[in-house]
LUMZALUM-133387 format. One line per field, with one value per residue: residue number from 1; residue in one letter; x, y, z of N, C-alpha, C, O in turn. Coordinates in Angstrom, 3 decimals. Layout:
N
lummi <- [NUM; ...]
padren <- [A; ...]
nxx <- [X; ...]
nyy <- [Y; ...]
nzz <- [Z; ...]
caxx <- [X; ...]
cayy <- [Y; ...]
cazz <- [Z; ...]
cxx <- [X; ...]
cyy <- [Y; ...]
czz <- [Z; ...]
oxx <- [X; ...]
oyy <- [Y; ...]
ozz <- [Z; ...]
% end
This chain:
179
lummi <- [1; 2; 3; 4; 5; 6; 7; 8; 9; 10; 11; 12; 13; 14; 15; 16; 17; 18; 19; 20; 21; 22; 23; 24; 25; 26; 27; 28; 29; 30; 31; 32; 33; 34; 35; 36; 37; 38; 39; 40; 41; 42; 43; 44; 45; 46; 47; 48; 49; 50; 51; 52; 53; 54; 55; 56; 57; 58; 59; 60; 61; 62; 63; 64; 65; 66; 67; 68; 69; 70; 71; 72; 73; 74; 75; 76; 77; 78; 79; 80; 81; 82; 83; 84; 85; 86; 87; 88; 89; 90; 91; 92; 93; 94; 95; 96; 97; 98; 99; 100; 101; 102; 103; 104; 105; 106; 107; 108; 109; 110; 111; 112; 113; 114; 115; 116; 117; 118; 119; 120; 121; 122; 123; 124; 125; 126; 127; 128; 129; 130; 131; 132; 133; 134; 135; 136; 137; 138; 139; 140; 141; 142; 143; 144; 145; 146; 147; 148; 149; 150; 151; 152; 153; 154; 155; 156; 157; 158; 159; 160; 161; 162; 163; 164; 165; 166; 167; 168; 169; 170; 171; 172; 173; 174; 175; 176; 177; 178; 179]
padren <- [X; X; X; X; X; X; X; X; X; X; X; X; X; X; X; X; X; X; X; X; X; X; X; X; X; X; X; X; X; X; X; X; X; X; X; X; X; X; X; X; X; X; X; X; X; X; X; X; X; X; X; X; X; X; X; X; X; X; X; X; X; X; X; X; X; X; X; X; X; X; X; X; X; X; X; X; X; X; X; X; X; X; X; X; X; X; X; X; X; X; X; X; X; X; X; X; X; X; X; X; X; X; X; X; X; X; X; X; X; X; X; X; X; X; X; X; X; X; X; X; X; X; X; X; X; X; X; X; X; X; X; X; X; X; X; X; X; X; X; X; X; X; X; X; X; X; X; X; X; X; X; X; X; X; X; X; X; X; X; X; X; X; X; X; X; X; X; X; X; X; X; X; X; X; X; X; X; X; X]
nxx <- [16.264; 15.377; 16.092; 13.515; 11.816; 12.540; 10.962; 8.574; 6.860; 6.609; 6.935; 5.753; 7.895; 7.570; 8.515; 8.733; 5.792; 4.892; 6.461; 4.562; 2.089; 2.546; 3.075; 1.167; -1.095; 0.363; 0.525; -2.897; -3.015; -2.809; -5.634; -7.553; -10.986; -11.844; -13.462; -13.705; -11.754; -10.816; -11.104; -12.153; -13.459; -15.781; -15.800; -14.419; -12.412; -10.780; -11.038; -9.844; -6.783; -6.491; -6.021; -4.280; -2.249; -1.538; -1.254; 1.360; 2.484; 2.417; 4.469; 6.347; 6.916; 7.707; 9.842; 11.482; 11.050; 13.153; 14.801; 16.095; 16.990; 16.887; 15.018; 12.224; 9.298; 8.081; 5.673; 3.962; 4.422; 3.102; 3.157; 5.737; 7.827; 8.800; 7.147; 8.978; 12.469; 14.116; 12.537; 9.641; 6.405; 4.036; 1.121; -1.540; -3.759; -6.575; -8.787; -11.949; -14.728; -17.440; -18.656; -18.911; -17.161; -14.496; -11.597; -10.345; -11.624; -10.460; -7.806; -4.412; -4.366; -4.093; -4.472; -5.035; -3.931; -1.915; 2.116; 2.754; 5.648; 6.700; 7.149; 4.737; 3.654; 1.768; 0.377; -0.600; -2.646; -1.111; -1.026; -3.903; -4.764; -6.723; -5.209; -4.063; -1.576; 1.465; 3.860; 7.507; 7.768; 5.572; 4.611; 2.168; -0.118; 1.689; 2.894; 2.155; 3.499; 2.420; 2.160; 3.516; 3.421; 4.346; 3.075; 2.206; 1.008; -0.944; -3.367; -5.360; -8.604; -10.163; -9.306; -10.243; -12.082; -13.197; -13.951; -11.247; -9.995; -8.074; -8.124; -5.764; -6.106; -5.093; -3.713; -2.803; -0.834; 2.600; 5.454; 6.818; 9.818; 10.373; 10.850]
nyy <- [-16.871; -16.564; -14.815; -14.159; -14.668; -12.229; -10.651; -10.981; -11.438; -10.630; -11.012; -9.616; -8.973; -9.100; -6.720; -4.858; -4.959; -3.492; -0.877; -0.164; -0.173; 2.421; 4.391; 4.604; 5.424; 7.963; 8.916; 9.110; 10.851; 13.902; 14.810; 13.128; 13.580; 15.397; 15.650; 17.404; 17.844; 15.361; 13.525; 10.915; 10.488; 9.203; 6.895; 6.925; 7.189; 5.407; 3.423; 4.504; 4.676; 2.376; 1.640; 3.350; 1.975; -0.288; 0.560; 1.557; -0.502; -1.928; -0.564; -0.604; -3.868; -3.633; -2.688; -4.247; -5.867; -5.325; -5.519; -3.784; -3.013; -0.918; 0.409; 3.075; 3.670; 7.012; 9.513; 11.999; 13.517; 14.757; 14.117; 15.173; 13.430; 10.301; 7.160; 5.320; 5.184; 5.296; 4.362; 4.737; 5.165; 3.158; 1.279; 0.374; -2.932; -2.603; -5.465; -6.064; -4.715; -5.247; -8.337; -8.262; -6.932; -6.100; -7.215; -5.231; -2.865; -3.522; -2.835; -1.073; 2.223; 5.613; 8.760; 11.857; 13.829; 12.713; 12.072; 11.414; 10.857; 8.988; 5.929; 3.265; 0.809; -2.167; -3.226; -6.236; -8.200; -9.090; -6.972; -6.445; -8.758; -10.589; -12.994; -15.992; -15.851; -17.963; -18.798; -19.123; -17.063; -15.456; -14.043; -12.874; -12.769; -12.806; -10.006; -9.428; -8.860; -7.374; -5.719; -3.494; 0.423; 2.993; 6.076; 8.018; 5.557; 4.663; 6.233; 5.686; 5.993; 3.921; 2.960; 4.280; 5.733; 7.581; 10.839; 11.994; 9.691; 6.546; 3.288; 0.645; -2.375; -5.476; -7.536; -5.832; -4.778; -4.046; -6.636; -7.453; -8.444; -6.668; -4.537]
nzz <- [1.934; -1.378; -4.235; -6.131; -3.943; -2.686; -4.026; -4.486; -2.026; 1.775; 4.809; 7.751; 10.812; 14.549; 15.390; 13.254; 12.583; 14.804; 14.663; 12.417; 13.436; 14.663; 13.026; 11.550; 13.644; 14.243; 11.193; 11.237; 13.483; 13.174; 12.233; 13.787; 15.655; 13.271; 11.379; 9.073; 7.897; 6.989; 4.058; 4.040; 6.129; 7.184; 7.631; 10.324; 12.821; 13.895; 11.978; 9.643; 11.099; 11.152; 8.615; 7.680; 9.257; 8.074; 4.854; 5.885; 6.644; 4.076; 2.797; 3.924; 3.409; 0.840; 0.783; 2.364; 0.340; -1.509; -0.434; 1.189; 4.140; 6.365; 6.023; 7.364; 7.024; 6.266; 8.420; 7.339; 4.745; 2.687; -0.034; -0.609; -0.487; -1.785; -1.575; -0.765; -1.165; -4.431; -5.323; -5.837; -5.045; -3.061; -3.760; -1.801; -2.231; -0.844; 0.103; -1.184; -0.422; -1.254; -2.622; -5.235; -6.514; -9.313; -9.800; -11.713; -10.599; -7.655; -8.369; -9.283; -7.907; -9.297; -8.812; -10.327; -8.702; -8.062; -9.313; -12.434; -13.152; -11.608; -10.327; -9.896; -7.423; -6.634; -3.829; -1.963; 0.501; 4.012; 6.488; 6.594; 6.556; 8.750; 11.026; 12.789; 15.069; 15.487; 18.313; 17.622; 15.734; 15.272; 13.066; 10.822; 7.770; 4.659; 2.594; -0.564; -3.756; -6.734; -8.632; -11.064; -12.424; -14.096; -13.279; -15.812; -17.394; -16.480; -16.883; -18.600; -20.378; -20.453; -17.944; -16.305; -13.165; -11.798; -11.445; -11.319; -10.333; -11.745; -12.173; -12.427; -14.210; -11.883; -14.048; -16.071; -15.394; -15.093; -14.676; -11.491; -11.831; -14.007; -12.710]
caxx <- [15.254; 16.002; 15.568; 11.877; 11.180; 12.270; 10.481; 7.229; 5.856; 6.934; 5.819; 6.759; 8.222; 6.806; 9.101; 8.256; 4.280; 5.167; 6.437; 3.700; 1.267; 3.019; 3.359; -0.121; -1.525; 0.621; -0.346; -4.209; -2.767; -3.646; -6.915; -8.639; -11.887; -11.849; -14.115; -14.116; -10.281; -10.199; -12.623; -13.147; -13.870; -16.992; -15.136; -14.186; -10.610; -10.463; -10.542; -8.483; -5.964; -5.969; -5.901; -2.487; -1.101; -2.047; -0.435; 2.415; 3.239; 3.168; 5.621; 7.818; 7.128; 8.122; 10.962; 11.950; 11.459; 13.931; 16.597; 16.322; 16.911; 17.143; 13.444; 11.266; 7.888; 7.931; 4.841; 3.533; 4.895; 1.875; 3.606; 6.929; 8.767; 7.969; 7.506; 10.241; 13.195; 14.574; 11.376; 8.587; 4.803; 3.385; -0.418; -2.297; -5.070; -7.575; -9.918; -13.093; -15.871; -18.339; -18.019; -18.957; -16.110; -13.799; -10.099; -10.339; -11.718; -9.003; -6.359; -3.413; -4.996; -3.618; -4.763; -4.912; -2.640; -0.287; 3.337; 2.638; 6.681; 6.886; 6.443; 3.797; 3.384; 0.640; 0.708; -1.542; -1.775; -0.516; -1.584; -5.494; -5.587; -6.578; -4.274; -3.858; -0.086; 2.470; 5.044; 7.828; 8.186; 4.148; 4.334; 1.281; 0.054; 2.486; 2.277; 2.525; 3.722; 0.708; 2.305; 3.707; 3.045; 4.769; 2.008; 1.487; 0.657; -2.171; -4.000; -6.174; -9.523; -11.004; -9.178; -10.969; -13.150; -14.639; -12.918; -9.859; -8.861; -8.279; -7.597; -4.901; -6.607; -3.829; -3.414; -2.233; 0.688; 3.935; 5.643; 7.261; 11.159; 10.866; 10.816]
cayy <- [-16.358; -16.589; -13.864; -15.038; -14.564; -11.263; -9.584; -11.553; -11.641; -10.865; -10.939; -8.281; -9.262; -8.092; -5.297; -4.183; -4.322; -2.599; 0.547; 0.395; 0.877; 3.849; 5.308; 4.432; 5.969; 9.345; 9.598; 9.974; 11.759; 15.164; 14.300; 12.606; 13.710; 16.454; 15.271; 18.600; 17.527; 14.099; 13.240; 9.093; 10.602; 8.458; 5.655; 7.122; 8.059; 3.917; 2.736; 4.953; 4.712; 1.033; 2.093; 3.846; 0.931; -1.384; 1.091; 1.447; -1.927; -2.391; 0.271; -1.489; -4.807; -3.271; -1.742; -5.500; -7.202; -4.649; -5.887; -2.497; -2.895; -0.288; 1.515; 2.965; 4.309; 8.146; 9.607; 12.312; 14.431; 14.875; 13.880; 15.649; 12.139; 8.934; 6.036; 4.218; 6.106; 4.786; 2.819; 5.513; 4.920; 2.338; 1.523; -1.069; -3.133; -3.499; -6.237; -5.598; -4.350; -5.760; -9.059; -8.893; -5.924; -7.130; -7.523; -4.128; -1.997; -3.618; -2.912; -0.274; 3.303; 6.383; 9.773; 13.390; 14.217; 11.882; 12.439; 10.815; 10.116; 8.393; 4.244; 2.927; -0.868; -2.414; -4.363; -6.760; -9.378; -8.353; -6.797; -6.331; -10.197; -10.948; -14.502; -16.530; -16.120; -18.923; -18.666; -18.244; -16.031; -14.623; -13.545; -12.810; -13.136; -11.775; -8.761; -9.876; -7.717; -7.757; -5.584; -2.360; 0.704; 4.469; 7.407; 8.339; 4.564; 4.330; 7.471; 5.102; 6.112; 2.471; 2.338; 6.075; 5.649; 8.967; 12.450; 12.515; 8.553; 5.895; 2.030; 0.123; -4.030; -6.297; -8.099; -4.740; -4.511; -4.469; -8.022; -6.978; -9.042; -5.656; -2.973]
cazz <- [1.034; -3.123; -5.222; -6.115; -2.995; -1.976; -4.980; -4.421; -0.950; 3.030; 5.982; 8.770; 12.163; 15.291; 15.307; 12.214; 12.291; 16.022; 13.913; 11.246; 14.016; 15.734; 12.364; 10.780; 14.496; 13.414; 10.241; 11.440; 14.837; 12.738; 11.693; 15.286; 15.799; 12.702; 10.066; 8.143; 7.490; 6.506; 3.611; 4.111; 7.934; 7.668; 8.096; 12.206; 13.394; 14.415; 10.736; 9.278; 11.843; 10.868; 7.454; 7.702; 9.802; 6.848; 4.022; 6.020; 6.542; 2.554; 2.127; 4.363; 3.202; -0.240; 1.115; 2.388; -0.677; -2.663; -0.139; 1.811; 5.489; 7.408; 5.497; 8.374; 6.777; 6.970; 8.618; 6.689; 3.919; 2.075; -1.557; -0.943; -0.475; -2.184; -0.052; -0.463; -1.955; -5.323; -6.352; -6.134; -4.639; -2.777; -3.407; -0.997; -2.628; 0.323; 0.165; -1.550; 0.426; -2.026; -4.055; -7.041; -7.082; -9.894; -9.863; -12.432; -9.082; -7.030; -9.295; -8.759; -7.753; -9.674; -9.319; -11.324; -7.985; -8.402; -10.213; -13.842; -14.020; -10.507; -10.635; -8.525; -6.989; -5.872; -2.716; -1.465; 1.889; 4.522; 8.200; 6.747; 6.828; 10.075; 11.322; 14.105; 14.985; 15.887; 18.367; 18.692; 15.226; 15.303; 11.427; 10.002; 6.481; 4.157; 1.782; -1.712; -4.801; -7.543; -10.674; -10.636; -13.422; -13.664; -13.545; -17.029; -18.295; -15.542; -17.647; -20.388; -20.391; -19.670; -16.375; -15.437; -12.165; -11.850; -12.757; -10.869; -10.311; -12.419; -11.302; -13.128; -13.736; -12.320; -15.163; -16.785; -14.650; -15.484; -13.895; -10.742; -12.083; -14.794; -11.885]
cxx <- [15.860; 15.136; 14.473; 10.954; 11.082; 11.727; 8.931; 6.125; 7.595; 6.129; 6.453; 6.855; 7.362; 7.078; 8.725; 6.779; 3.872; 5.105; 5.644; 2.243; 1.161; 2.876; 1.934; -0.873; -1.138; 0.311; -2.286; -4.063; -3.630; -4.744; -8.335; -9.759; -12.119; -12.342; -13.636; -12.615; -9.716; -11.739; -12.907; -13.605; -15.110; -16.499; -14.682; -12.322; -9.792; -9.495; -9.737; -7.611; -5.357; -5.692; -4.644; -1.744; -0.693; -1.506; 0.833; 3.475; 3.748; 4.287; 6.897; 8.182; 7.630; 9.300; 12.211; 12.357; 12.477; 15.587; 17.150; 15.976; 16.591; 16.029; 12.917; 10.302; 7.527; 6.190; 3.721; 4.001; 4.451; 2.951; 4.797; 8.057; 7.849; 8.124; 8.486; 11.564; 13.815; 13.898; 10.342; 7.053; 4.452; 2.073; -0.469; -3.647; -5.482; -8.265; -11.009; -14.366; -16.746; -18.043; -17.994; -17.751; -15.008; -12.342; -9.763; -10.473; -11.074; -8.017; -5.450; -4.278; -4.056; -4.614; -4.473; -3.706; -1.740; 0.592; 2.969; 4.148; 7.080; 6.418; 5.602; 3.326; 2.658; 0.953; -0.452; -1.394; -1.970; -1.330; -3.572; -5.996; -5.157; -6.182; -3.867; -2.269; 0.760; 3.779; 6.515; 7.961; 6.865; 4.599; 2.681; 1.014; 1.135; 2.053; 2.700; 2.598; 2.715; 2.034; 3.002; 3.385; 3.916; 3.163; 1.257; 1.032; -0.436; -3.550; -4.932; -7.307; -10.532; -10.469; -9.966; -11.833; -13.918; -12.918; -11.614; -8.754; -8.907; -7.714; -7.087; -5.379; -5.138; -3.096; -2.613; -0.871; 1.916; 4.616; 7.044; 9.042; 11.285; 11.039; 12.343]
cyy <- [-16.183; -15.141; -13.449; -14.504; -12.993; -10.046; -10.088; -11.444; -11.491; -10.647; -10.275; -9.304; -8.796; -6.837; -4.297; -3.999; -3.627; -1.186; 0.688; 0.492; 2.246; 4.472; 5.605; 5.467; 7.608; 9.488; 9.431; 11.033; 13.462; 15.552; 13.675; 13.804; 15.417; 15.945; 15.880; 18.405; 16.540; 13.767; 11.738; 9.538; 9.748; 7.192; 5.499; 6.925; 6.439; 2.794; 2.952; 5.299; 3.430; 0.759; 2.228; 3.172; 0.161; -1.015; 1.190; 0.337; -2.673; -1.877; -0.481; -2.726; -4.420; -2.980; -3.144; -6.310; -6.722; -4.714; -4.682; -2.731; -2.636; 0.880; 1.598; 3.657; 5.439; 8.502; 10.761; 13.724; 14.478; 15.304; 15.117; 14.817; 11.007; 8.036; 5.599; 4.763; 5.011; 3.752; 3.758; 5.076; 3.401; 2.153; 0.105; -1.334; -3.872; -4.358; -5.576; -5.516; -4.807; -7.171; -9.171; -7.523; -6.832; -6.809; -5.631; -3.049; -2.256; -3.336; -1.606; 0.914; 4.009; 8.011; 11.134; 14.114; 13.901; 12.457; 11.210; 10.052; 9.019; 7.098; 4.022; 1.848; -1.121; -4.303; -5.189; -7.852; -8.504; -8.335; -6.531; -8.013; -10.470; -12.990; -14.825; -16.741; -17.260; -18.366; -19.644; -16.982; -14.982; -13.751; -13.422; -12.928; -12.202; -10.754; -9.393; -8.901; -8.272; -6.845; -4.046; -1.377; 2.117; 5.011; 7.268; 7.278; 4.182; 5.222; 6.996; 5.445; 4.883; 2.099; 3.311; 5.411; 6.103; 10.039; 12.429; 10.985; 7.171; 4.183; 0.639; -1.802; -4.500; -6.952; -7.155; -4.500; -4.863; -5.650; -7.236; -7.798; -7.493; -4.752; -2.873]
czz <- [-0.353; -3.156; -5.597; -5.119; -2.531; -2.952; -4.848; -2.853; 0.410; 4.051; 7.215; 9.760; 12.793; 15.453; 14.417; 11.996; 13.382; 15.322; 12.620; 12.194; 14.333; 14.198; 11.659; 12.159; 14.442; 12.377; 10.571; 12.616; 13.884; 12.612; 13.019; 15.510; 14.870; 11.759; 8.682; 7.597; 6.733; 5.408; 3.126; 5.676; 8.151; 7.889; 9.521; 11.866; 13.685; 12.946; 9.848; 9.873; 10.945; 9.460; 6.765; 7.947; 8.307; 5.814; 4.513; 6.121; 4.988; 2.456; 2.682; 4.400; 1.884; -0.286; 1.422; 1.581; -1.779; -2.461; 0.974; 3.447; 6.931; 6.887; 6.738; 7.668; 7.332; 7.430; 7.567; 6.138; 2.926; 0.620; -1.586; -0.867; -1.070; -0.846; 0.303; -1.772; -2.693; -6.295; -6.552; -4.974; -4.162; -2.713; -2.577; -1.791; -1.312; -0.459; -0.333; -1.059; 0.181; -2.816; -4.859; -7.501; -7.882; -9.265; -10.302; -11.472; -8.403; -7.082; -8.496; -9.347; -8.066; -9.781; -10.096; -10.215; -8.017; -9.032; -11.268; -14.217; -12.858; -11.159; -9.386; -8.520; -6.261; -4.818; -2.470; -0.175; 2.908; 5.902; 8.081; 6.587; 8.453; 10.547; 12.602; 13.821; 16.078; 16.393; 17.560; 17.128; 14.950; 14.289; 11.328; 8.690; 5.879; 3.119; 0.199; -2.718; -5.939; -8.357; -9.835; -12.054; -13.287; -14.148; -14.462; -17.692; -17.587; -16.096; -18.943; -19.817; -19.779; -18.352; -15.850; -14.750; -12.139; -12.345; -12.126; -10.977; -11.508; -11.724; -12.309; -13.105; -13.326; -12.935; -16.326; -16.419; -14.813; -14.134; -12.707; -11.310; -13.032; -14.336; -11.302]
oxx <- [16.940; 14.184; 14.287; 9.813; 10.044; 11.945; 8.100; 4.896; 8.768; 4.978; 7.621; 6.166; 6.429; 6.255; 8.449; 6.403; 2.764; 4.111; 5.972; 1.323; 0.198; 2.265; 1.639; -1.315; -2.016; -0.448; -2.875; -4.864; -4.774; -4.978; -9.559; -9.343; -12.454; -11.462; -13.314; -12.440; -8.682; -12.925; -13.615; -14.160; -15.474; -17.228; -14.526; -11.510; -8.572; -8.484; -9.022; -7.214; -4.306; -5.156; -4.112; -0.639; 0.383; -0.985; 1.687; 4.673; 4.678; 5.222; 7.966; 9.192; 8.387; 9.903; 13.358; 13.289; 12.712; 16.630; 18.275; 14.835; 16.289; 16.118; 12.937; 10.695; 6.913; 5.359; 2.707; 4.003; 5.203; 3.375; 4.776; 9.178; 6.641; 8.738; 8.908; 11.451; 14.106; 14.171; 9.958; 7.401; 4.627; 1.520; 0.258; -4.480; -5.147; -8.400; -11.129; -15.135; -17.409; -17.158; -17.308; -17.554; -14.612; -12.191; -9.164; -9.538; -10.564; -7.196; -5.725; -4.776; -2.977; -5.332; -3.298; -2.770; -0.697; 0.206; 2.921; 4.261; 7.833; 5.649; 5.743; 2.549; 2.609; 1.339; -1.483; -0.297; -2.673; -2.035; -4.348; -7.150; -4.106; -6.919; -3.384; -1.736; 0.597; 4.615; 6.347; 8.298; 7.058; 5.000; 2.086; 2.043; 1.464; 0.862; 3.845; 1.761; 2.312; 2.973; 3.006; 3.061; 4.195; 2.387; 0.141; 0.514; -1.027; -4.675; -5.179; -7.283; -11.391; -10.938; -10.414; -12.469; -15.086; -11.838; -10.805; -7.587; -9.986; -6.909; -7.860; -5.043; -4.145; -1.914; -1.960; 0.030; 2.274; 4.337; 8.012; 9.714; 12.387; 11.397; 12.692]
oyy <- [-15.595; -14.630; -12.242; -14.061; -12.473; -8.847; -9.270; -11.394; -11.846; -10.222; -10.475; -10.323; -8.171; -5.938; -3.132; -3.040; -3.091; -0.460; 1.539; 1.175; 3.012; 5.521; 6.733; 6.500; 8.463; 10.455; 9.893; 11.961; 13.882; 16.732; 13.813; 14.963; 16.430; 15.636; 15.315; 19.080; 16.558; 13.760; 11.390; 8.658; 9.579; 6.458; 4.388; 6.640; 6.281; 2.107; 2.135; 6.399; 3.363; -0.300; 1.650; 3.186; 0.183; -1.989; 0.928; 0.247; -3.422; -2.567; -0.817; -3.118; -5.364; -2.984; -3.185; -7.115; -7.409; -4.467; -4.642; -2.629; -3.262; 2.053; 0.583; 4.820; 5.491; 7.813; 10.251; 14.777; 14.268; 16.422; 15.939; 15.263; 10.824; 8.072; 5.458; 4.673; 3.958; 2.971; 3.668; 4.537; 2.493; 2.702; -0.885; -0.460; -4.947; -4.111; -4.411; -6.424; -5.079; -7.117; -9.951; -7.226; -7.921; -6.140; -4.868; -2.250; -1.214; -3.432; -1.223; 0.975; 3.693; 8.268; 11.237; 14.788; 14.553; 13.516; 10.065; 9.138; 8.124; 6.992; 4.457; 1.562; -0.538; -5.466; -4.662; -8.306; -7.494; -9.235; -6.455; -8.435; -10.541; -13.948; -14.025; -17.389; -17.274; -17.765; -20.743; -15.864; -13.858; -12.645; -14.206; -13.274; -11.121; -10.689; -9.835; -8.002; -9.434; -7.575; -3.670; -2.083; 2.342; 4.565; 6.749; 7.615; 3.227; 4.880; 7.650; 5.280; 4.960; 1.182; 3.059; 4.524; 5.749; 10.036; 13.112; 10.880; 6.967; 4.138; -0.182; -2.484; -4.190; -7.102; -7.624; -4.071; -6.031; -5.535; -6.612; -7.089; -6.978; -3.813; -1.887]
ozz <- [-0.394; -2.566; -5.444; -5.248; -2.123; -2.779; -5.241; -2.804; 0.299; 4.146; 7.548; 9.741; 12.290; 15.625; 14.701; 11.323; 13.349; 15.318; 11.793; 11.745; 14.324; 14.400; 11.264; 11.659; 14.557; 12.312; 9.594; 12.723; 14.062; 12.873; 13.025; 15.532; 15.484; 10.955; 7.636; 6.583; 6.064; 5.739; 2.180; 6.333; 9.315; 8.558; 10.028; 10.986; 13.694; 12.798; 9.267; 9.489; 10.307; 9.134; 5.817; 7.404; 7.709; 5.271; 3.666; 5.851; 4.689; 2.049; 2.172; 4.985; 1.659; -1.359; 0.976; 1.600; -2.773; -3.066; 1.474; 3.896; 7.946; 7.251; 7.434; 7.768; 8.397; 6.840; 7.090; 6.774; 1.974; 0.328; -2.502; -1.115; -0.928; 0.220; 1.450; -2.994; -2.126; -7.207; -7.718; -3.924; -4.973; -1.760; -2.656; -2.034; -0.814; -1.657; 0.048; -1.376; 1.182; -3.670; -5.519; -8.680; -7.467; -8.243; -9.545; -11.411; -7.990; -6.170; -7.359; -10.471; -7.565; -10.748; -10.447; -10.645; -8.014; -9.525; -10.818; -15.034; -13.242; -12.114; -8.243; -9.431; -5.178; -4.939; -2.888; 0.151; 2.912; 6.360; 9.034; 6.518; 9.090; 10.314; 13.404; 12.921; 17.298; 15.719; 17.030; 17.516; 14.487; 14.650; 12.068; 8.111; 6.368; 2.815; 0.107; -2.640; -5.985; -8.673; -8.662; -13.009; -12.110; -14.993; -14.466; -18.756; -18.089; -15.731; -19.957; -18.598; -18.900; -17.677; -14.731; -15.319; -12.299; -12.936; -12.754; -11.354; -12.065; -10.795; -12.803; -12.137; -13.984; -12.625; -17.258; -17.140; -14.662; -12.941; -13.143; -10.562; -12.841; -15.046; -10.653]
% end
């Protein structure tokens, strides 16, 4: 794998999208059948299970492409650890529910919670594309790096969503070779 490569796109093993179930399945473990707790709960305990798998697998395809080994995707330390220590935040751009959603609503998610000095990279790919796998190495699609941004440069008024988040266009994004 070049250089190129391991800053641009991977694709987990089985081993590895093994432990981004178990961990995506703990981070909703708290949350199972508690609405009043989780507030996408309309989505069911199923989807955001698969949710978590799907973020976790970026973090540790992120974690891959930085050259980092031996990363396992902690479960949940509700913003007292970054994802991936020495880089900051991992966002996942799901797929767009709608099409005429642009690129600009896809883009890298920043909220008023967030840390402003933290960097944060937006992933895309990955275990929410569903793929017919080939033995004997049964990869799936890979996760591809889209842009990355710190905190406080995600804060322009024309990215603002609603009151708390704002959503960084990809085209805005700083080129993942400058992170």
């Amino acid at each position: 794998m070049t250089h190129d490569e391991l800053l641009t796109e991977y694709a987990l093993t089985i081993e590895e999208e093994a432990i981004c179930a178990q961990v995506g399945w703990d981070r909703q473990l708290p949350y199972l059948g508690q609405p009043e707790k989780n507030m996408n709960y309309s989505e069911g305990d199923v989807w955001e299970s698969m949710q978590h798998m799907i973020a976790a697998g970026s973090e540790l395809a992120f974690a891959r492409m930085m050259g980092i080994t031996d990363f396992v995707p902690h479960v949940n330390k509700w913003k007292t650890e970054v994802d991936v220590p020495g880089f900051g935040e991992v966002r996942y751009a799901f797929p767009p529910k709608f099409p005429e959603y642009t690129n600009e609503i896809r883009g890298l998610r920043f909220t008023t919670n967030d840390d402003p000095d933290l960097k944060y990279v937006l992933l895309a790919g990955g275990l929410a594309k569903k793929t017919r796998r080939q033995a004997p190495d049964w990869k799936g699609a890979p996760y591809v790096s889209v842009g990355w941004m710190y905190g406080h440069e995600c804060m322009k008024e024309t990215w603002r969503f609603n009151q708390k988040t704002f959503y960084v266009p990809r085209a805005s994004l700083h080129a993942m070779e400058d992170l």
